[in-house]
VEXDREN-2710 file (C-alpha; in Angstrom, 1 decimal):
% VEXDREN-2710
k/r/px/py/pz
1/UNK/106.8/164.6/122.9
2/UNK/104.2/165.8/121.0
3/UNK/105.8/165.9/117.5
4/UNK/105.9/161.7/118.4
5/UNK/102.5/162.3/119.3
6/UNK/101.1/163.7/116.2
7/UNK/103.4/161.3/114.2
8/UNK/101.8/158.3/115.9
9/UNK/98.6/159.9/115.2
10/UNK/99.0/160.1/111.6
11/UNK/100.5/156.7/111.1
12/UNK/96.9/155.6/112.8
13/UNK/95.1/157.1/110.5
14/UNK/96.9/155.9/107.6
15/UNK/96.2/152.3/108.9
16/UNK/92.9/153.0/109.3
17/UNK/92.8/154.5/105.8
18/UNK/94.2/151.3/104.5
19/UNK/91.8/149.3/106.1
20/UNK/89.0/151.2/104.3
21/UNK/90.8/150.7/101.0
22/UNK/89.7/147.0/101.2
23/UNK/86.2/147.7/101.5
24/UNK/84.2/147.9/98.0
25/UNK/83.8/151.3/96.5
26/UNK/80.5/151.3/96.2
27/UNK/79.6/150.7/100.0
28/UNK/82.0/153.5/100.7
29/UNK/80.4/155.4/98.7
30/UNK/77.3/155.0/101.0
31/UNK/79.0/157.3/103.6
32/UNK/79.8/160.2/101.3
33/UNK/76.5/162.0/102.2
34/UNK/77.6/161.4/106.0
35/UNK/81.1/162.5/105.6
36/UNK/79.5/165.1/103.5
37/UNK/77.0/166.5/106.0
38/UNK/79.8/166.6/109.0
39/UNK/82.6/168.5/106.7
40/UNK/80.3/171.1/105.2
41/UNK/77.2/171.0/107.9
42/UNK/78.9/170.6/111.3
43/UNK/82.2/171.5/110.6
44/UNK/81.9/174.1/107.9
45/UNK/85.2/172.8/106.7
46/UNK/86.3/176.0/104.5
47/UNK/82.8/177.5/104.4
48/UNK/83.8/181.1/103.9
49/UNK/86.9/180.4/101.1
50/UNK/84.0/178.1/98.9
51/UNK/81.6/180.7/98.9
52/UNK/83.9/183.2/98.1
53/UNK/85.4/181.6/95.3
54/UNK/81.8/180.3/94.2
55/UNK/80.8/183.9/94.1
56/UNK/83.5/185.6/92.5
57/UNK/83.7/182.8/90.0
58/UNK/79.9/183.2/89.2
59/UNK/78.7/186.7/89.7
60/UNK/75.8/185.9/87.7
61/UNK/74.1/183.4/90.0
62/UNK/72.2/183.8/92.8
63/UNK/72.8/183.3/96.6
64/UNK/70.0/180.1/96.4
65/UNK/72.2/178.7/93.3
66/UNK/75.7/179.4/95.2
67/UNK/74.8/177.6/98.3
68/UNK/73.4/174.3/95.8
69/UNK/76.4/174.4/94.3
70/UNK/78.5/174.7/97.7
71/UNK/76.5/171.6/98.9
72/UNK/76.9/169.2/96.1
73/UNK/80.6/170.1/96.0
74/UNK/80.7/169.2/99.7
75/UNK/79.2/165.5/98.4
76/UNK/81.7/165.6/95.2
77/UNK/84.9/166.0/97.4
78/UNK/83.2/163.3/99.9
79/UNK/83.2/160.8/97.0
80/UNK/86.5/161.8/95.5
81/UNK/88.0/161.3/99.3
82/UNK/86.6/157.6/99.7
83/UNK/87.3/156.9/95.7
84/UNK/91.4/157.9/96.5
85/UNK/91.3/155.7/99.0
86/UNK/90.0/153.0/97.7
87/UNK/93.0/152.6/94.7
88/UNK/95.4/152.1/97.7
89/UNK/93.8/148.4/97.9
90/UNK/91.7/148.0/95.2
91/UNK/92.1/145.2/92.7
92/UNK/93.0/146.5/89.0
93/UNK/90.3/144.5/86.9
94/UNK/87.7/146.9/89.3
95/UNK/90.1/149.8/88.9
96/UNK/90.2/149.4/85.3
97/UNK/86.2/149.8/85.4
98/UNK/86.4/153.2/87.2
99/UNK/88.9/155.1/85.3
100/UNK/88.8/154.5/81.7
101/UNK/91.1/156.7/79.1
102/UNK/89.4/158.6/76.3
103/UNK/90.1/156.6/73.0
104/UNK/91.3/160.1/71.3
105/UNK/93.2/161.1/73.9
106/UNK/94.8/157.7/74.0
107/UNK/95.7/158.0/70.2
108/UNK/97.1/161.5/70.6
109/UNK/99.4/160.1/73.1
110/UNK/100.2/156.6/71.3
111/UNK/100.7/159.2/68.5
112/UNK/103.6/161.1/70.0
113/UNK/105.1/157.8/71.6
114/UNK/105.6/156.3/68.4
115/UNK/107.6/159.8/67.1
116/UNK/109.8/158.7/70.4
117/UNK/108.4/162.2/71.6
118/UNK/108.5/162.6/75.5
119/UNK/105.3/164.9/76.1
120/UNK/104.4/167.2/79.4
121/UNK/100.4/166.3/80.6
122/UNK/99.3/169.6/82.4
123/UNK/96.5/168.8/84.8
124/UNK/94.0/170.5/87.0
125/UNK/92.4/169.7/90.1
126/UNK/89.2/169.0/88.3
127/UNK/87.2/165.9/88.7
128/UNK/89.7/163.4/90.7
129/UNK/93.4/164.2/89.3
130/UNK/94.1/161.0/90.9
131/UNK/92.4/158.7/88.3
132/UNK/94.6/160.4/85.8
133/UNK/97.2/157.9/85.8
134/UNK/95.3/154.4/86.7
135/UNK/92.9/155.3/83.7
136/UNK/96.6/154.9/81.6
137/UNK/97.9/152.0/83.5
138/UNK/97.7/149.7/80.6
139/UNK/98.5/152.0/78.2
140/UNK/102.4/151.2/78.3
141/UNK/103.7/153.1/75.1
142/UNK/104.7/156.0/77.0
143/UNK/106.4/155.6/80.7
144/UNK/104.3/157.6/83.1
145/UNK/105.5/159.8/85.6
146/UNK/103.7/162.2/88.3
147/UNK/105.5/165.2/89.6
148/UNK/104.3/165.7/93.1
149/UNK/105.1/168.3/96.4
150/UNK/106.0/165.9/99.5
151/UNK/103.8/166.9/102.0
152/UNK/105.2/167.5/105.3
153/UNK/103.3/164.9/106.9
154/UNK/105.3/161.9/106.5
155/UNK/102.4/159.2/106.6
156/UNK/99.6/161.1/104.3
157/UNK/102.8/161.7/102.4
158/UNK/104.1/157.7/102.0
159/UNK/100.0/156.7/101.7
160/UNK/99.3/159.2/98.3
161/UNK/102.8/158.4/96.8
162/UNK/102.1/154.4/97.0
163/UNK/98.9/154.9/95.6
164/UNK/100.6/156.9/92.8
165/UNK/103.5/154.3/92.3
166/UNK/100.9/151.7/91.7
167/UNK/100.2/153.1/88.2
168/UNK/103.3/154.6/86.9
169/UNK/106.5/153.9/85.9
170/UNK/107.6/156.5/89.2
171/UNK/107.2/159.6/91.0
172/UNK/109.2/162.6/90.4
173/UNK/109.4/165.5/93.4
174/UNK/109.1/169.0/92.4
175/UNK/112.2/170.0/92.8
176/UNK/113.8/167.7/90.5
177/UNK/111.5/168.1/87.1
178/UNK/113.9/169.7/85.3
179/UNK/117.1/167.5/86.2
180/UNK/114.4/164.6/85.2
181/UNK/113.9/166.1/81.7
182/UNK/117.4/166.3/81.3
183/UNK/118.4/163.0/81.9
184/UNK/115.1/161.7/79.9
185/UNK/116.0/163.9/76.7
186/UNK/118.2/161.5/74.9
187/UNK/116.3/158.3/76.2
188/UNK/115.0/156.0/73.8
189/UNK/111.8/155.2/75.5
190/UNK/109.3/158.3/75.2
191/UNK/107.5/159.4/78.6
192/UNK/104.8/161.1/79.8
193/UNK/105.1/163.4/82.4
194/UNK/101.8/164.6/84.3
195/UNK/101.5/167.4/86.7
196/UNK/98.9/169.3/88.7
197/UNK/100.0/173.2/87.9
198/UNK/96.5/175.3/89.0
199/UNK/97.6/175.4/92.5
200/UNK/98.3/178.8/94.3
201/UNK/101.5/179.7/93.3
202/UNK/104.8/180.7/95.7
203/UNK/106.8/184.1/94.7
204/UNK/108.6/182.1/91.9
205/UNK/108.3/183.5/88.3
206/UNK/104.6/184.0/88.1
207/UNK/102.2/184.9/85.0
208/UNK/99.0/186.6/85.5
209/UNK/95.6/185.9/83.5
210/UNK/92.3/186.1/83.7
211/UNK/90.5/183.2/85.3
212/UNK/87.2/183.1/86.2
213/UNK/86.6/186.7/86.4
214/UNK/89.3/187.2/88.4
215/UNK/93.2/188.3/88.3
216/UNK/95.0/185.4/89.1
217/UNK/99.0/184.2/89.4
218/UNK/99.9/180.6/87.7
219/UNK/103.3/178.8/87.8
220/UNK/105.5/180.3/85.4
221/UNK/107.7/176.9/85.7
222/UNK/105.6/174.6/83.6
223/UNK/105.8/176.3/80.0
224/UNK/109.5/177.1/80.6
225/UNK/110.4/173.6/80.8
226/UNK/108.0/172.6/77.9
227/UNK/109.6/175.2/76.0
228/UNK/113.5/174.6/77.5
229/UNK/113.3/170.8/76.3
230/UNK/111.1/171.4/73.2
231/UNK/108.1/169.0/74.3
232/UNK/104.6/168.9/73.1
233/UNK/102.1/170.3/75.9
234/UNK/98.8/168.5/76.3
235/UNK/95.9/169.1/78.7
236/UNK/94.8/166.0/81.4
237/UNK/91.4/166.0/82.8
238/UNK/89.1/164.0/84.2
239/UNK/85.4/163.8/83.4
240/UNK/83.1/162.4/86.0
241/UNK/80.8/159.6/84.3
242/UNK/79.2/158.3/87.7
243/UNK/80.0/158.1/91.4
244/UNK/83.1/156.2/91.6
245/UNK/84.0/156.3/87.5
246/UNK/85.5/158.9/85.5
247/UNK/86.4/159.4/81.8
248/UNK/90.2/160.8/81.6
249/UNK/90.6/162.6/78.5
250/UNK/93.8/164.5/76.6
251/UNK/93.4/167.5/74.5
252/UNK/96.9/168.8/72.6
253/UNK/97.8/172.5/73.8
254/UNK/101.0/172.7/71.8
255/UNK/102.7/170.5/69.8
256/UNK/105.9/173.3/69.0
257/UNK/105.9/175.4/72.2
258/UNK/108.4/177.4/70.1
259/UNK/106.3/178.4/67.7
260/UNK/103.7/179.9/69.8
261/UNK/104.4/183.7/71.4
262/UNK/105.3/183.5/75.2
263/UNK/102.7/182.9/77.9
264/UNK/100.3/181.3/75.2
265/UNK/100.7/178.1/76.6
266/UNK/99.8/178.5/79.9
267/UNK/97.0/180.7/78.3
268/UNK/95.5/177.9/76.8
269/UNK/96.0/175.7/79.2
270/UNK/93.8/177.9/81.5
271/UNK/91.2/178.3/78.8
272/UNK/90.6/174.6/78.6
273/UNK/90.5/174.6/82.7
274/UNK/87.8/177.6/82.4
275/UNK/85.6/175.4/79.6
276/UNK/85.6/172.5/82.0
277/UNK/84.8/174.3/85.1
278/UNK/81.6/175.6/83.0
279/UNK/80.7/172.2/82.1
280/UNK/80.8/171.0/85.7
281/UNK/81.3/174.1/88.0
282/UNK/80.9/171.2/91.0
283/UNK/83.9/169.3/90.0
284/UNK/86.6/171.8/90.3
285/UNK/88.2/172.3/94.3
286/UNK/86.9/175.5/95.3
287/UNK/88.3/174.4/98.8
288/UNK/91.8/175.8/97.5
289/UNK/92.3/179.2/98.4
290/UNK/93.4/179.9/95.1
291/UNK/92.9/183.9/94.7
292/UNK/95.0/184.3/98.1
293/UNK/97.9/186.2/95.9
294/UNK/97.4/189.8/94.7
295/UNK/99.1/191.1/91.8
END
């Protein structure tokens, strides 16, 4: 009785979610500070994991500067909640104002795509990851794809992978990147294929680095499919421009993953999360509790 319960529960919210997505950005975006105030102010929503992370991450700055930062990420991840929403609904001509692709990065990829090269986009969860692929909506050279985990709860889990099939040519699940590849290796029509790899990794093959002053595991499983299938490795990030619009740029990590000493990809790839974090130290999600795993 309950699990029906919490399912019904869920699929509420969902509708109510996709009644919001018809409401214009920029009045949802009036109620970030709101949503803001009850998640970090009332609720404390992750209080403790934040600050640590914001610490750790920064042992230079002070207490008064680690609690601004905590706040304005609060509001960030407020704006990033009502702007995912909104590209459930949204029409494309206004989605096409808020996420616009980097003219280099778009060359770089129109480069590869006309080499009939598929390429891997590694992402972070800087900015909003989720205006990676309506930024490149129009940009039809190269088939995109997201790899995603299913979530467990079914409706947050159908809302997140509509929004995503609105903008790519489909979704892959984890589990199934590699059987993907394969059957994309001898296809005529290039792809790109973008996933989010900083997350907290399980006990699969793990490599350890430095980041951000701390010793911290990453997915193994990324570079040995870039390097399995021989594809070029490019970073995928976001840059907010205002509330509501983002910039989403690509920078080339490897074009021969063979030709580069192993780990180095995933090295680089964590250097270019590192220089954006510095840029913008609000826009990364210090929510996560990323440094949970000890060597």
């Amino acid at each position: 009785m309950m699990k029906r319960l919490n399912h019904l529960l869920s699929w509420t919210v969902v509708g109510l979610l996709i009644v919001l997505s018809a409401v214009p950005l920029r009045v949802l975006l009036l109620f970030s500070p709101v949503l803001s105030f009850f998640v970090g102010q009332v609720f404390g929503y992750r209080r403790a994991v934040i600050t640590t992370n914001l610490r750790r991450s920064f042992p230079e700055k002070e207490e008064r500067e680690i609690g601004r930062l905590r706040s304005a990420f609060y509001l960030h991840v407020a704006d990033v909640f009502f702007e995912t929403v909104s590209l459930f609904l949204a029409p494309r001509a206004a989605i096409r104002r808020r996420c616009v692709a980097d003219a280099a990065g778009k060359a770089l990829l129109d480069s590869f795509s006309r080499d009939g090269k598929t390429v891997v986009c590694l992402a972070a969860h800087l900015g909003n990851w989720e205006t990676h692929l309506p930024a490149y909506m129009d940009y039809t050279l190269s088939r995109p794809f997201a790899v995603y985990r299913p979530l467990a709860d079914r409706p947050a889990d159908w809302f997140l992978a509509t929004i995503r099939r609105r903008f790519c040519a489909g979704i892959i699940p984890d589990r199934q990147v590699a059987r993907t590849l394969a059957r994309m290796k001898n296809d005529a029509v290039p792809a790109a294929i973008g996933l989010v790899s900083d997350q907290s990794p399980g006990n699969q093959d793990l490599i350890w680095l430095d980041f951000m002053h701390q010793d911290t595991a990453f997915y193994a499983g990324p570079e040995k499919l870039i390097r399995m299938f021989g594809l070029p490795a490019l970073f995928m990030y976001s840059r907010k421009v205002a509330r509501g619009h983002y910039k989403v740029h690509i920078d080339l990590i490897a074009e021969d993953p063979a030709a580069l000493p192993e780990g180095e990809i995933t090295r680089r790839y964590v250097a270019l999360i590192e220089r954006e974090i510095h840029r913008n130290p609000v826009h990364y999600l210090w929510s996560h509790r990323r440094w949970k795993k000890k060597r």
